[in-house]
N, C-alpha and C positions, 0 to 999 in steps of 0.2 A: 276201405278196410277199417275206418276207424266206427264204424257203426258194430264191428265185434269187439273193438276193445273198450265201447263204450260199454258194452256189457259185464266185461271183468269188472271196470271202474266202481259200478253199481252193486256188485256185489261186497268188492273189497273195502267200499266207503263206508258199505253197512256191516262191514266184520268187528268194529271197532278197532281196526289196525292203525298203527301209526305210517303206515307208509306201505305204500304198491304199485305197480305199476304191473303194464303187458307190456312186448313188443312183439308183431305180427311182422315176417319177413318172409319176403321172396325172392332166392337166389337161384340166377341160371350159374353154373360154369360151361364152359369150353374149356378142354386139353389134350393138347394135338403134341407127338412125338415123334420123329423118324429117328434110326436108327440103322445105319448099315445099307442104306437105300431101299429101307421099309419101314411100312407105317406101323408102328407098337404102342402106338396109343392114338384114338379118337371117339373120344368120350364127350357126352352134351347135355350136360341135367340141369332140370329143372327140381326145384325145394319149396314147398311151401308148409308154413308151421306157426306153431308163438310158443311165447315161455312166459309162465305171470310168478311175479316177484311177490313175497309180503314179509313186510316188519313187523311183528305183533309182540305184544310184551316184551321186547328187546331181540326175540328169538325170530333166524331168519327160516322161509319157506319159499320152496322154490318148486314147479311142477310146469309140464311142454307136453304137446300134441301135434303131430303132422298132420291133425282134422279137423280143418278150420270148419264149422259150424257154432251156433249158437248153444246149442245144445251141449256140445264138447266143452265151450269158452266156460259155460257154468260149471259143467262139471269139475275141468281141469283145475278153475280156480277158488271152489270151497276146497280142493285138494290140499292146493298153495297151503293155504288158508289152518287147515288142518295140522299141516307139517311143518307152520310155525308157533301154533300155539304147542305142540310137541317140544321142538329145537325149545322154545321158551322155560320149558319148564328144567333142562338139563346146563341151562347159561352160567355162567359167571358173572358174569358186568353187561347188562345188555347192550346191544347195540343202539348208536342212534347216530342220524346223519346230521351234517352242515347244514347251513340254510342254503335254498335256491332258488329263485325266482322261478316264475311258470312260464314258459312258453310257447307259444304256438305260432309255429314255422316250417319253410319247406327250403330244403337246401338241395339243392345237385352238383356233384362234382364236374367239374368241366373238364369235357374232352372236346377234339374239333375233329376228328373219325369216329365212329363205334364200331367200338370193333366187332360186332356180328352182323354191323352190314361189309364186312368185305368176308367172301366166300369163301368156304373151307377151301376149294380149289388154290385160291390167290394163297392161303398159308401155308397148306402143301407145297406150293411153289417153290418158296421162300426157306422153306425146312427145307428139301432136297435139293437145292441146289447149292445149299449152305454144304448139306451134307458129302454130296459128290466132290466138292470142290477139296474139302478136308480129307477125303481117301484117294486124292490122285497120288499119296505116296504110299511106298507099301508097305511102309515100314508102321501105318498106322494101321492099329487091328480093330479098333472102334471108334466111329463116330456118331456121333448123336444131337441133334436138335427137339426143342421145344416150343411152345406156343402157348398160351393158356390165354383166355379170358372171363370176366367176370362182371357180372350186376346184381348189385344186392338193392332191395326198396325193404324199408323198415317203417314200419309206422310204431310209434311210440307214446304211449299215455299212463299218466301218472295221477295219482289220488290226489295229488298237489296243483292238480290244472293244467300240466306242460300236455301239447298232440303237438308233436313234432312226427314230418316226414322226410328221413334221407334217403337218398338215393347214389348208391357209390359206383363207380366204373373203374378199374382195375386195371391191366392186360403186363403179361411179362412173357420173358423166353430166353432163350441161351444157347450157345451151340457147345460142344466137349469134344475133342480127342483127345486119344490114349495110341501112345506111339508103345512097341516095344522091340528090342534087340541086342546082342550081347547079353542078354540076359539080366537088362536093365528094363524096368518100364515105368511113362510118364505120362501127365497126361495135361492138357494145356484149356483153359476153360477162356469163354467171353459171353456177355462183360461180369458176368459172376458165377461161382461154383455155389454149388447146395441150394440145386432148383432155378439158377439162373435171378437177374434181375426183375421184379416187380415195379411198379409204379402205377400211381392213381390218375391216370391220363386215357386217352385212344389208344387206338390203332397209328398214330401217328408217332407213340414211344415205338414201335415194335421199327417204323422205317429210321427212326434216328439211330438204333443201334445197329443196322447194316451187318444184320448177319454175314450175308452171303460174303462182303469188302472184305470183313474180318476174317473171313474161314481161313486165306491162304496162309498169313501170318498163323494163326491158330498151329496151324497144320505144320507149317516152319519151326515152330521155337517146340512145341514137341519134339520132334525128328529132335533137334537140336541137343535138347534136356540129354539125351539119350548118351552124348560123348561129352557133356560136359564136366569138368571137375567138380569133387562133391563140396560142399558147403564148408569154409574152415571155422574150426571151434575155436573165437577166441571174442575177447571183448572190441566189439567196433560202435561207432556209431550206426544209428539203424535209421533210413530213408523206407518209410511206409506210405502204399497209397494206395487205391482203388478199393475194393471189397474189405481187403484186409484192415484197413486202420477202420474200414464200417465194423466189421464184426469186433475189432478192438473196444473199440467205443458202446460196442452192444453187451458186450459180455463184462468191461470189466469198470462197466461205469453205468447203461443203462438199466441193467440187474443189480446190479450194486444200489440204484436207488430208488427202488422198487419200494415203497411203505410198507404195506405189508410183509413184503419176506424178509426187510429188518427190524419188523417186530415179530418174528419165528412163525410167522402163519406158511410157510411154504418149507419149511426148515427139513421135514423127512420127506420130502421127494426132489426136492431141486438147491438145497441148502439158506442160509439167510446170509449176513451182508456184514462187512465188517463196519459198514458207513452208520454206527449207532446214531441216536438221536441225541447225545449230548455233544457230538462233532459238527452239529448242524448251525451252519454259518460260522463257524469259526475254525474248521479244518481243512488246513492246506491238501487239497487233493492232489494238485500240479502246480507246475510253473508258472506266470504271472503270466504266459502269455497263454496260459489253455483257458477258453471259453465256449463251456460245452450247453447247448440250447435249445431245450426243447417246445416244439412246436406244434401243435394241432390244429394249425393254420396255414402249415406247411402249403405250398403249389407244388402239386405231384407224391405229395409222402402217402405212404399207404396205412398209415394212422390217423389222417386229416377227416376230421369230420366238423360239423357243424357247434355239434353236442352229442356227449358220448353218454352212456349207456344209463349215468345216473340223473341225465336229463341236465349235466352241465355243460354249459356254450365255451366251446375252444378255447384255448387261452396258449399263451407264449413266455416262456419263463427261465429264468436261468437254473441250470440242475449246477452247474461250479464256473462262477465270475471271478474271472482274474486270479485263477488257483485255488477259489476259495468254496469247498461247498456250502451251496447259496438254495438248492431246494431236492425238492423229491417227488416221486412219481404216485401222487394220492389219489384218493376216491375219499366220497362224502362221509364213509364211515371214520377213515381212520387220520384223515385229516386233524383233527382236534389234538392228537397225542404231541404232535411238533406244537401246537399251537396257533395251527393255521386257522383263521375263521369260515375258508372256504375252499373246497376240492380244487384240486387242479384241471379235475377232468380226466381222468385215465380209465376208468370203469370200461371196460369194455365185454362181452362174450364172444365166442367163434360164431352161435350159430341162438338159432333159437330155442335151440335143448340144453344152451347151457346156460348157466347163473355168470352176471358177469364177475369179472375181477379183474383187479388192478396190473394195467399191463404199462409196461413201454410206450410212451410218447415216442412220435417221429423226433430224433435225437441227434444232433449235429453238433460238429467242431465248426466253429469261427473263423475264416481264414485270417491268416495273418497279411504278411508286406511282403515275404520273399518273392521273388519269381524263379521257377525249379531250375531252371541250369546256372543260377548264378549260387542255390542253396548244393548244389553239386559240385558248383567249382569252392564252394568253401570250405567241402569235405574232405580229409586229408585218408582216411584211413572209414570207410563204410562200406556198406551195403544196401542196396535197395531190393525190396521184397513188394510182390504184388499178389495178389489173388488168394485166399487159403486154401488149404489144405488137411489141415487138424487144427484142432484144439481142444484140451483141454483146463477147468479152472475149479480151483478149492470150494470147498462149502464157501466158504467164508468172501468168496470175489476177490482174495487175495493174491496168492500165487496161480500164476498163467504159466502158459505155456503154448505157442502157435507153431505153425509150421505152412510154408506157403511154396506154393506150384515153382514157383522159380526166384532167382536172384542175379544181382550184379551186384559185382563188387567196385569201388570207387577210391579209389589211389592217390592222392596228390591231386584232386581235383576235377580228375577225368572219371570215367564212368569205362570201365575195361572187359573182363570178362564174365561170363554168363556162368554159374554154378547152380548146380542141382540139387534139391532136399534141402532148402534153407530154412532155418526155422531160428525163435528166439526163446526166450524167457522169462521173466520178471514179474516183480510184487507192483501190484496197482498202485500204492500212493508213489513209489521213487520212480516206478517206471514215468507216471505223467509227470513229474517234476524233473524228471531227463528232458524235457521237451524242449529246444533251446532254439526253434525255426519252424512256421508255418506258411505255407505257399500262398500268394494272392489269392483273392476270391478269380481271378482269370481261369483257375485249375479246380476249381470248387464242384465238385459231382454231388447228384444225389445216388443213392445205392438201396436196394431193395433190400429186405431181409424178409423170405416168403413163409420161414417154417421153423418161428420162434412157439415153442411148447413150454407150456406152464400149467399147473396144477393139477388136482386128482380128482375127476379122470381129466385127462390132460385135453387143454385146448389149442389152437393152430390159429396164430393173427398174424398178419406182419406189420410193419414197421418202415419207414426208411432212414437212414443214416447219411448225412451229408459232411462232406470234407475235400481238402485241399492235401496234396501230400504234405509232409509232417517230418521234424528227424527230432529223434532222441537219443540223447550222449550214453556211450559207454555202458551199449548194451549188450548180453551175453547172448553170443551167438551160437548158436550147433549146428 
């Protein structure tokens, strides 16, 4: 492949730009769904395309083709070419990026199955009998399974010298029911709602999560939901874990420090960030004991790559040390305005029709020392919440608001009974500085987040979110 992106190089070396690059990619997916004891989705594509970047006079140009020829590579990339010496002439402040070293390298994500050597048959399997087992009651009116996998090969070349090849391996899934009766209805997901669990592993993630094991419980605490009491409105401590303290973490910390969208470049379609740049390094986000860490080095994050999009090599970093925000989620461009001398690494695109942009590092809470039943019997008056359900949050990553599939309430110590519709509320900086107990790394999950969308027109990466359950004092409950 890199014999066509030596051809953009050659052109874009002689445009007089200060900077370019291709990336030529080929992604298959698989996504397999049952549904009611039928197949409702089995879909197998294969993608093949590039997209060529150019910096010219400050102004950026961006142009993609799904016709890989030589022919095309010229064409599409005087285009680039064109449509930044245009962008150039309408700038403000030009752009220009960090410094980077060039490299030339080939990475593979390790997995020890691939998953498209095990046969559509064998996942079939494993969907419907996940599935069957979840409608042995009748009181569920739908159940549903998933399965997806993925292989993306990227070959990447820059006017700067870098030909890097990655190569990513994917797979996630998830199974749902929805119980209904009395005129209540609920529904009960594993191990994540909104598309199920991701991870950048095999076929060997899909047997660790045990769908089929799980279905019966699944299918249990639905029915359940159904006659439990509703959720009481009052201030308790809050006990979070699994998906939900992920998507906490994703929405009102890893948006929150997104470079870009708190300096307003994403501001009218998905809002900008209350986390200015004059809070940087010196604003208590949370309590001394939150340490939140982003990785692109991550084992299994579905953000982990080698070198992301602007041809920078992965790196590991604190986004808030000991409550204190300590970084933020850059690319080469916009790096400089904190003062940093060099990218984090977050550039990334969905696809190769898109230009990248500054997305979410794999983003993780730090466990603490507690171990959960002894952070349970500490609890005099809480609740514990698992799984989401909604959410909503301000422009600003300010004021939240979640609501999650189920709850327990937690009394004097014990852990008692089961409530329905549980949900919370709270402002990002007091909600993390409630944070007064985190679980050993013993309880430490990672968590996938498959269908995070950002900009216009909008792109689809995921991410993963790793954590330990968590409690934070004297939060408002509904």
């Amino acid at each position: 492949m890199f014999e066509f992106c030596e051809k953009a190089i050659d052109i874009l070396s002689g445009s007089g730009a200060e900077f370019g690059d291709i990336r030529v990619i080929e992604t298959r997916r698989q996504d397999l769904c049952v549904r009611n004891g039928e197949i409702s989705a089995a879909d197998d594509t294969l993608t093949l395309g590039f997209g060529v970047r150019v910096l010219k006079d400050g102004g950026w140009g961006f142009a993609s083709s799904s016709e890989l020829s030589l022919k095309e590579i010229e064409r599409v990339t005087k285009l680039a070419v064109e449509i930044a010496s245009a962008s150039s002439r309408l700038k403000k402040d030009g752009a220009r990026l960090s410094p980077e070293p060039a490299y030339v390298d080939r990475w593979q994500s390790p997995f020890i199955i691939d998953p498209f050597a095990v046969s559509v048959e064998e996942k079939l399997k494993t969907l419907f009998l996940a599935d069957s087992l979840m409608r042995k009651n009748k009181k569920i009116k739908s159940a549903s399974g998933s399965l997806s996998c993925r292989r993306k090969r990227q070959f990447h070349a820059t006017t700067e010298g870098s030909r890097i090849e990655q190569t990513f391996v994917t797979v996630g899934g998830g199974i749902e029911a929805s119980a209904s009766g009395g005129g209540e209805a609920q529904t009960r997901s594993y191990p994540s709602i909104h598309g199920g669990c991701s991870l950048q592993m095999g076929y060997e993630a899909i047997e660790a999560f045990r769908l089929a094991e799980n279905a019966e419980r699944v299918r249990e605490e639905a029915v359940a939901l159904l006659t439990a009491p509703e959720c009481p409105s009052e201030e308790m401590d809050l006990i979070i874990g699994g998906d939900q303290l992920a998507l906490q973490i994703h929405e009102s910390v890893g948006h929150a420090t997104e470079l870009d969208r708190v300096l307003g470049y994403e501001e009218s379609y998905a809002g900008s960030s209350f986390t200015t740049t004059e809070k940087y390094k010196n604003f208590r986000y949370g309590s001394p004991l939150v340490n939140l860490v982003a990785d692109a080095t991550l084992a299994g994050g579905t953000a982990t790559a080698a070198y992301d999009d602007d041809g920078v090599k992965a790196q590991r970093w604190h986004i808030v040390k000991n409550g204190i925000l300590s970084g933020y989620m850059t690319n080469r461009e916009f790096c400089h305005v904190i003062g940093d001398d060099r990218s984090k690494g977050c550039n990334r695109a969905d696809g190769f029709g898109s230009i990248p942009i500054t997305r979410i590092a794999n983003l993780s809470l730090m466990p603490g020392i507690w171990d959960y039943d002894e952070l349970i019997a500490d609890t005099k008056n809480g609740i514990i919440m698992d799984n989401n359900r909604a959410w909503s949050i301000d422009q600003k990553r300010l004021n939240f608001q979640f609501g999650c599939e189920m709850g327990w309430l937690v009394k004097n110590g014990k852990k008692t009974r089961l409530v329905r519709n549980p949900g919370y509320q709270g402002i990002t900086p007091q909600f993390w500085n409630s944070c007064d107990a985190i679980c050993s790394d013993k309880y430490w999950r990672l968590y996938g987040v498959v269908n995070c969308g950002k900009g216009q027109p909008t792109q689809i990466v995921g991410m993963c979110h790793g954590s330990s359950p968590a409690r934070f004092r004297k939060v408002k409950i509904r």
